[in-house]
Structure formats: C-alpha cells, structure tokens
C-alpha positions as a Markdown table, in Angstrom:
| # | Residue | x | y | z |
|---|---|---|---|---|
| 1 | Unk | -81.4 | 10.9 | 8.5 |
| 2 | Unk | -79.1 | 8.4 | 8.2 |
| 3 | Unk | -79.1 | 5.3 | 6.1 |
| 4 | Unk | -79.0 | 2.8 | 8.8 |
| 5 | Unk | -80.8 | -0.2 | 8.3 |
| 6 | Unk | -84.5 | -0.9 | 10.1 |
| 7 | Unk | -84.1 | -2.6 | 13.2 |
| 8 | Unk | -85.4 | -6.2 | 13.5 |
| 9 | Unk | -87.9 | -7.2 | 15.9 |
| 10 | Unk | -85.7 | -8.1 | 18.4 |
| 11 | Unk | -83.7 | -4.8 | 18.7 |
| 12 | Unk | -87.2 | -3.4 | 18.7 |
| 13 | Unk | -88.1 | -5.4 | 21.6 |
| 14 | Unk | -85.0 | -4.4 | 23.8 |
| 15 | Unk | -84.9 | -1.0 | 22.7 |
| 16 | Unk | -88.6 | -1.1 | 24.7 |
| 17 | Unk | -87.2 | -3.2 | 27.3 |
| 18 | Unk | -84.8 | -0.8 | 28.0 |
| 19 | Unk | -87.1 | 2.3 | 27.4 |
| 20 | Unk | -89.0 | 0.3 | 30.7 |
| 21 | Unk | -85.6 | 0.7 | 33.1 |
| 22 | Unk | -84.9 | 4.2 | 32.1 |
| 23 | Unk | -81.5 | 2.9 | 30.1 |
| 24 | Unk | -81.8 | 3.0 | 26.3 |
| 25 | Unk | -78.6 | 4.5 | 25.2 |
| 26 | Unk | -78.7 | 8.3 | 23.1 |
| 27 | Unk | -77.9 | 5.6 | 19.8 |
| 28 | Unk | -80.4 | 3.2 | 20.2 |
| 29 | Unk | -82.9 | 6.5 | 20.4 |
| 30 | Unk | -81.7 | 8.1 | 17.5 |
| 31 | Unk | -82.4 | 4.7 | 15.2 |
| 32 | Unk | -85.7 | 4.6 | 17.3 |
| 33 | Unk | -86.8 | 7.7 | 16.4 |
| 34 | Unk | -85.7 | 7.7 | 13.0 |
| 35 | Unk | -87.7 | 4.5 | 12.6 |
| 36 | Unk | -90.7 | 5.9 | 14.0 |
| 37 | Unk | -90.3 | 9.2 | 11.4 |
| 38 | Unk | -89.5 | 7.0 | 8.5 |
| 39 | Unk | -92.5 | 3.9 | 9.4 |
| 40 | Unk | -94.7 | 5.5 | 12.2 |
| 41 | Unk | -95.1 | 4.2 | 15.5 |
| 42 | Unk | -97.7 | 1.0 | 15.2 |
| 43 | Unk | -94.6 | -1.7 | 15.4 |
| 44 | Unk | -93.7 | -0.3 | 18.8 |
| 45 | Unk | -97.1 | 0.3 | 20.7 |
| 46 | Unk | -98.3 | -3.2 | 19.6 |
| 47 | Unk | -94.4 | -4.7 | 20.6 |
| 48 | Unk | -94.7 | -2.2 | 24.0 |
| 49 | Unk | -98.4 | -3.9 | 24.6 |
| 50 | Unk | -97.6 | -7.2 | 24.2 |
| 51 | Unk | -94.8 | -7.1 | 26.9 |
| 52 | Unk | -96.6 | -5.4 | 29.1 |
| 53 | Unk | -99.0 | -8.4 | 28.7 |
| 54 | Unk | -96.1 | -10.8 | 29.2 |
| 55 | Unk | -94.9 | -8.9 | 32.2 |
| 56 | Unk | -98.4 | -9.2 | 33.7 |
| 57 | Unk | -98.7 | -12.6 | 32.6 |
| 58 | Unk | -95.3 | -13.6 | 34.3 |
| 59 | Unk | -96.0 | -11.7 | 37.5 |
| 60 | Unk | -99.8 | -13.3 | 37.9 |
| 61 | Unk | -97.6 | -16.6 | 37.5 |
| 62 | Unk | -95.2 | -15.8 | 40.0 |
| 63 | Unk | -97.7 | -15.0 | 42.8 |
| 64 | Unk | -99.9 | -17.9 | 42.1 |
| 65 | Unk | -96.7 | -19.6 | 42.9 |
| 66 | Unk | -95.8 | -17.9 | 46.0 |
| 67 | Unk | -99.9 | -18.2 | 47.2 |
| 68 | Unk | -99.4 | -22.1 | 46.4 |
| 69 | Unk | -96.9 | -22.7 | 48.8 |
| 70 | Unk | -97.4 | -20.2 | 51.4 |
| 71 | Unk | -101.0 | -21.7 | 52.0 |
C-alpha cells in the first residue's frame, strides 16, 4: 500500500463515472481499491447510487422534453 493520499469526492465521482463507460485507467483502480481496503466501500455505493439517480433523473427530463414537443 502506498501512501497516497484519499481521493476527494470528486475523483470519487469520476473514478465511478468512468467505472460506468468501461475506461477507468489501471491507476485510478489501484487508488480505488486501496481506498476501499483502507475505508470500506460505503463512500462509493452511496456516490454510485446517487448518479445513477441523477442519470435517471436527467434522462426522465430529457424525454418529457422530446414528448413535449413531438405532441
């Protein structure tokens, strides 16, 4: 284990953003993972959940917008 420092929220979020496309990079996993063994896995289901809600969200918007105007 190295002695990297924790990452932030935000890294946290892109390092899931990316984990959704299939194109998190070998480093990014390695601080991921050492994360996870060091602090356990809570921060990234509750960070994975709520942007999966904001996806849905955002999509549910988009096609109310599309229905709006096609009609």
């Amino acid at each position: 284990m190295t002695s990297e420092k924790d990452p932030n929220i935000f890294q946290i979020a892109f390092s899931l953003l990316a984990s959704f496309f299939g194109v998190q990079s070998q480093k990014n996993m390695d601080r991921d993972e050492a994360y996870i063994e060091k602090n356990g896995i809570k921060v990234y289901v509750i960070m994975g959940f709520f942007l999966v809600f904001c996806l849905l969200i955002t999509l549910f918007g988009i096609v109310q917008v599309i229905l709006h105007f096609v009609q």
